[in-house]
N, C-alpha and C positions, 0 to 999 in steps of 0.2 A: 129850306129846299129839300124836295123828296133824294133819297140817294138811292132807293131799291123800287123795282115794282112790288106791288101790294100785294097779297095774297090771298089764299080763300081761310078764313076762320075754320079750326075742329071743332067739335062738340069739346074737347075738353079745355077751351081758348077762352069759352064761355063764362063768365063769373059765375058762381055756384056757392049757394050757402053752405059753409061745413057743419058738419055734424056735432060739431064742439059746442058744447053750451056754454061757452063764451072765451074771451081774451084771459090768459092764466095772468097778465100784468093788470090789465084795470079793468074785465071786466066788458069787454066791447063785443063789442057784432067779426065774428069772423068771414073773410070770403076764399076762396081759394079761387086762383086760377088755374091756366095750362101751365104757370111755371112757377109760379109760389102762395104761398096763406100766410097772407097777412090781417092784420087788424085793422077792422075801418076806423076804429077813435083812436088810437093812438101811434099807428102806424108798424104794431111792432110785428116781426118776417118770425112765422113760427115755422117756416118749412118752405124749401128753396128746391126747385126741379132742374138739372142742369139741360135736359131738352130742350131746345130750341125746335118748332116746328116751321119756322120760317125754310125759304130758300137757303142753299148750296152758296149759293153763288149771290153776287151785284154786279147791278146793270146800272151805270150811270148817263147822265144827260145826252153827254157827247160822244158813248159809246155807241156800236151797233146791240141790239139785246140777243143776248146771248146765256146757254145754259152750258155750256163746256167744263168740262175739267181740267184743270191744271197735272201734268206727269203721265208716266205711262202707266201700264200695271205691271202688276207683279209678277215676274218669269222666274223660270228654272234655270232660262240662259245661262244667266248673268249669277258670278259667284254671291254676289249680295242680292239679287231678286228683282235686281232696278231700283232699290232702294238711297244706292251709295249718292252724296253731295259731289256735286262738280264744280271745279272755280273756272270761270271764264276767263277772256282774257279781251283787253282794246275797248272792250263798252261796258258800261254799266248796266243798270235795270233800265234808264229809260232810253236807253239807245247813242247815250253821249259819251263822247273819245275820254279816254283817261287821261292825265298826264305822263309824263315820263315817270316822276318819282312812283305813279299810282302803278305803273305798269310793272315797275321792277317787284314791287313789294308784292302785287298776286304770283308774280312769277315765282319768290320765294317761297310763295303761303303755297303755294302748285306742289313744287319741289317738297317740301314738308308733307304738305297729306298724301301724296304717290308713296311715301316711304312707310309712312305710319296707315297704308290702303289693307293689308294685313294683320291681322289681328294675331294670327298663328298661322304653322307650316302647314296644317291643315287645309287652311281656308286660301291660301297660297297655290295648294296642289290643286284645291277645287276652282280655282280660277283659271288654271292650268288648261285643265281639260275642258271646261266649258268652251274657254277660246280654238281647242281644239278641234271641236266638236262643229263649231261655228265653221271653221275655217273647212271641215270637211261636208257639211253641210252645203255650202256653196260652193265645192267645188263638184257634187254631184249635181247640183240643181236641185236639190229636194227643197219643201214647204218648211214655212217658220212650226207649225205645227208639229212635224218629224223632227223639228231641233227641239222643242219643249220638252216630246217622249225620251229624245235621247239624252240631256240634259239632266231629264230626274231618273234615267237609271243609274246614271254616275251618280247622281249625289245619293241615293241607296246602295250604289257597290262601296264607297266609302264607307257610307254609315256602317256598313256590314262588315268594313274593315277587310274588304278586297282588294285595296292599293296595296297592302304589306308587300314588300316582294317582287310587286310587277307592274312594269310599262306603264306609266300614267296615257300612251299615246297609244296603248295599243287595247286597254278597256274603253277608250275613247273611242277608236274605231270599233270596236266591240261592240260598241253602244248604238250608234250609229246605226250597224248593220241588222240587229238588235231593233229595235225601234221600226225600221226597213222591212222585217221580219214580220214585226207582229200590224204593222199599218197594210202588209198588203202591196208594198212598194217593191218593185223587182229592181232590186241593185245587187249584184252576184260578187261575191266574197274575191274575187280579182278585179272587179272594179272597185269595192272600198278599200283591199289595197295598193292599189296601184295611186291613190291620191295619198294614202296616208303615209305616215311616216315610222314605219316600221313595215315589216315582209307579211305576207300572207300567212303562213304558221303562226304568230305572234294576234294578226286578227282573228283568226279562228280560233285562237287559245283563249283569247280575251270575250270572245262571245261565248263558249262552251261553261267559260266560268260566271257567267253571268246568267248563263240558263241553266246550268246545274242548282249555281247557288240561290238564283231568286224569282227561277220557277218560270221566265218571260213566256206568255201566250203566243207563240209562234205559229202561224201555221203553215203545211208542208207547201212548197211550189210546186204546181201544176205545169203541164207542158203548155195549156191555154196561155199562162202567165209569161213563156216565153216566146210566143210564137209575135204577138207586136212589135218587137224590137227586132227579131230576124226580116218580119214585112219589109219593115222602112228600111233597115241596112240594104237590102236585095228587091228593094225597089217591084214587089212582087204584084200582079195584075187582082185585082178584087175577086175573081171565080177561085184563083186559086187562092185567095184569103180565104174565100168560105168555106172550100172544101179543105183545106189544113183544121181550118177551127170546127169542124165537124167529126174530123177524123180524132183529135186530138179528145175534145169530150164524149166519145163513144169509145177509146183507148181508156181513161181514166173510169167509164161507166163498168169498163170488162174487166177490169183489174191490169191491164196490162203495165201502168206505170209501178206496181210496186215493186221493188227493190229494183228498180232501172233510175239510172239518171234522168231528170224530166227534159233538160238541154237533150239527151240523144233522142228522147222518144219524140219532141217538137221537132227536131232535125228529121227524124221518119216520115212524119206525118204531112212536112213539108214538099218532101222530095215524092212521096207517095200522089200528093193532091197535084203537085211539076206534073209528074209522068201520065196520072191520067187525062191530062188538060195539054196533052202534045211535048212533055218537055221542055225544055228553056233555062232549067238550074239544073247547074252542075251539081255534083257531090263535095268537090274539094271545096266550094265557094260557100254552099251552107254548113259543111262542118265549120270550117274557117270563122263563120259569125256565131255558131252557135257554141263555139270553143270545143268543142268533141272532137276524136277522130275519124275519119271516112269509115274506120273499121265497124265503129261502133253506131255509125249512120245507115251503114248498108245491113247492122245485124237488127237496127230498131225495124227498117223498111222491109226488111225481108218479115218478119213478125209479122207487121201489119199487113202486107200483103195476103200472107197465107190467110190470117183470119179474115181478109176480105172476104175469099174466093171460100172459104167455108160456106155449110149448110147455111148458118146463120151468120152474114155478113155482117163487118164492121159498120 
C-alpha cells in the first residue's frame, strides 16, 4: 500500500556511473545515487548521503493531503524561543480519555518539569520579563510584531549584563517603550507607565539605559504623530483635521518644533485650525488630551499665529 504521494525525481535521483574504476571488494560496476554508491555485484555501500530529497511531510489514504507543519516558530517572546516540551493533560495523542492512574502520573511528571523549567537565575529572570513584556504589550493593544522588538531588546540588555542593579519591570517597560520608539508606534512614556508596574521615572531610567547602552534607532516624534489621537479623543470635524495636519507639517518644515514639546505644538496647531474654521474647542479640553498645560498651548498658538500673519505664511 502506497503511504506518501510520489514525487518529482532531481537530476541527482538519477543512477549515475561513478568515476571509480571499480568495487575496492571484488572488483564490480559501481553506481551512485541521490543518496548512496553502492556496488552492482556484490552490494557493498562505499558512501551513504543522509539527504533525503523526498517530502517534509506524509499524506495517508484516509487523511485530507496536506503539506503543513507541525509547531510554531521560533520567537523572542518566549524565554526558550517556543522551543520548551509541554505535558498535556485528560487525552492522549489520539484523542482518548486517560485513566485516573494515567492522570495522576502526568500531573506529577507536570509538577517535576515546571520545577526543573529553569536551568539557571538567568534564564529565570529572562522569563520574567518576557512575561512582562507580554502582559504589557496587550495591555496597550500593540502588534505581536512590537512584542518580538521588544523581547529581543531585553534579551541583549541582559546579554550586556544590564539587569545588574535594576528593575527586571522596569527595562521591561523600557523595552517596550523602546521598540514603540523605533517602530513608529505613538505610545507616550505615561501611557507605558501607567500599565506597568513600576512609576514613570523608573520607565524613563530604563529606556535611557537601553538607548545609551545599545544605541536603539529611535526616532524623534512629530506633532503629526500626535495630532490622530487628539482627532478621536475630541471627536474633531475632518476640515479641521486637514487644516491641524497642515499646520503641523509646515511647523515641522520651519523648524518651529525644535526644542518645543511636540504634544504643545500639536495642541497649537489644533486650536489654531478650531479658531480659523469658527471655533468649537476649547483650550482646557485640548490641553487636557494632549497632557500639556493651557500655558503652554496658548504659548505654541500664539507662535503659530504670528508666523501665519507673517510675509511668508505658515
Amino acid at each position: 500500500m502506497r503511504t506518501s504521494e510520489p514525487y518529482e525525481r532531481t537530476f541527482d535521483e538519477e543512477p549515475q556511473r561513478d568515476d571509480q574504476p571499480g568495487c575496492p571488494d571484488c572488483g564490480g560496476r559501481v553506481t551512485t545515487t541521490g543518496h548512496e554508491t553502492v556496488c552492482d555485484d556484490c552490494g557493498l555501500v562505499l558512501d551513504a548521503s543522509p539527504i533525503d530529497h523526498g517530502p517534509e511531510w506524509r499524506t495517508f489514504e484516509d487523511e485530507p493531503a496536506t503539506n503543513s507543519r507541525t509547531g510554531g516558530p521560533v520567537t523572542h517572546a518566549r524565554h526558550d524561543r517556543g522551543l520548551s516540551t509541554e505535558i498535556g493533560s485528560g487525552q492522549d495523542a489520539n484523542g482518548n480519555t486517560l485513566s485516573g492512574r494515567k492522570q495522576r502520573q502526568m500531573s506529577r511528571l507536570r509538577t517535576r518539569h515546571s520545577r526543573a523549567r529553569y536551568q539557571s537565575k538567568r534564564e529565570r529572570n529572562l522569563a520574567i520579563g518576557c512575561v512582562e513584556i507580554a502582559r504589557l504589550v496587550s495591555a496597550l493593544d500593540l502588534s505581536r510584531a512590537l512584542r518580538e522588538r521588544a523581547s529581543s531588546l531585553f534579551r541583549k540588555a541582559q546579554s550586556e549584563h544590564l539587569l545588574k542593579g535594576r528593575s527586571i519591570e522596569a527595562l521591561a517597560a523600557g523595552s517596550v517603550y523602546g521598540a514603540c520608539r523605533t517602530d513608529g508606534v505613538l505610545r507616550t512614556i505615561e501611557e507605558v507607565a501607567d500599565v506597568a508596574r513600576c512609576d514613570r521615572e523608573k520607565v524613563l531610567l530604563g529606556y535611557r539605559v537601553l538607548n545609551t547602552e545599545l544605541g536603539i534607532a529611535s526616532r524623534p516624534i512629530s506633532p503629526g504623530d500626535i495630532l490622530p489621537r487628539l482627532f478621536t479623543a475630541l471627536e474633531v470635524p475632518p476640515s479641521i483635521r486637514s487644516r491641524a495636519a497642515d499646520l503641523a507639517q509646515r511647523a515641522r518644515e520651519e523648524g518651529l518644533v525644535s526644542g518645543r514639546s511636540p504634544s504643545g505644538v500639536a495642541a497649537g496647531c489644533l486650536y489654531l485650525a478650531s479658531e480659523e474654521h469658527g471655533g468649537g474647542l476649547r483650550q482646557e479640553a485640548i490641553a487636557e488630551v494632549a497632557d500639556v498645560t493651557p500655558v503652554t498651548l496658548r504659548a505654541r498658538y500664539q507662535e503659530l499665529q504670528e508666523r501665519s500673519e507673517s510675509p511668508s505664511p505658515l
